[in-house]
N, C-alpha and C positions, 0 to 999 in steps of 0.2 A: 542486523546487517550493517546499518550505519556503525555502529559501535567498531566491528570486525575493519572495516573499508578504514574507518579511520583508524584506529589503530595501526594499521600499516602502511598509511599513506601521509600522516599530520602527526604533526608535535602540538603538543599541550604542555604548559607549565604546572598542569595538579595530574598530567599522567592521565586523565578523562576524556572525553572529545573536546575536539576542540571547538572555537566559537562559530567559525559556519557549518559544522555540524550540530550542532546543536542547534542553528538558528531551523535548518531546512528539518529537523524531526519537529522544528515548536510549528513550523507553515506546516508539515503535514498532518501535526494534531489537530490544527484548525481546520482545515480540508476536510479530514476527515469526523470532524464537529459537525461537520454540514453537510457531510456525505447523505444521498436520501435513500440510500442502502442500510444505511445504518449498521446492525452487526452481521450482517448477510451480503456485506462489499466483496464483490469481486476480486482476483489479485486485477491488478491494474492493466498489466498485459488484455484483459478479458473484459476491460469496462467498457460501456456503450458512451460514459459520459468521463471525459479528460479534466478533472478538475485541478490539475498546477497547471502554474502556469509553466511557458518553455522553457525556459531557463531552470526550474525548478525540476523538469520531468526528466530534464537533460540532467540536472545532477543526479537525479534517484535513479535513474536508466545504468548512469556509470557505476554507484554506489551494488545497485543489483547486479551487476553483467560481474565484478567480481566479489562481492562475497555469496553470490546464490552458490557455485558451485563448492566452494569452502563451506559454507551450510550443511552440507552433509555428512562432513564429518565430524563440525560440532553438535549440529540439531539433525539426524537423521530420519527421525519423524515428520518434526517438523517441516522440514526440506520435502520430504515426500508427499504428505499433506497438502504442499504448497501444489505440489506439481501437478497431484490430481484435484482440488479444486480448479486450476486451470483452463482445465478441459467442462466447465459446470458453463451452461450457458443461463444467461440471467436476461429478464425481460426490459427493456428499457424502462426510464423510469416514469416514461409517457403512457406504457402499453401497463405498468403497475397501478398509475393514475387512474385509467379507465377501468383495470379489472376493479379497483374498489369501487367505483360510482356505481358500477355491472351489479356487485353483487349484494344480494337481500340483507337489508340492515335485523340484526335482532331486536325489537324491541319490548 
């Protein structure tokens, strides 16, 4: 999505993203480094926990608002995918803390 948005919004001198895209996909590798979702992360729309910060969520918000619907024509799966996890409700990550303390340890 970043890749698409910049492409037609920013100039690059090697033709790639440019340098504040690139910098907001490396902050949201980290974010999501530390995500406590880990591969089972919500889309964002649908998280209980906002981890960019605003300025960061403001540019992912605009980055998404136009290439989500362009998404379907290049990734029609994917885009689709996207829309029905959307709708996947996920436990906070307080109420997943406790179900593990909850439940029977194998030993």
């Amino acid at each position: 999505m970043v890749a698409l948005y910049c492409r037609d919004h920013h100039t690059s001198a090697d033709g790639g993203t440019c340098a504040e895209c690139r910098e907001l996909l490396a902050y949201a590798e980290r974010r999501l480094a530390k995500c406590p979702y880990g591969k089972d992360k919500p889309t964002c729309a649908n998280c209980p926990v906002h981890c960019y910060k605003a300025a960061q969520r403001e540019q992912a918000r605009v980055i998404m608002r136009y290439a989500g619907p362009r998404m379907l024509w290049r990734h029609p799966l994917l885009a689709v995918l996207h829309l029905v996890d959307g709708r996947r409700r996920v436990p906070h990550p307080l109420e997943m803390r406790r179900a593990r303390r909850e439940s029977p340890h194998d030993t």
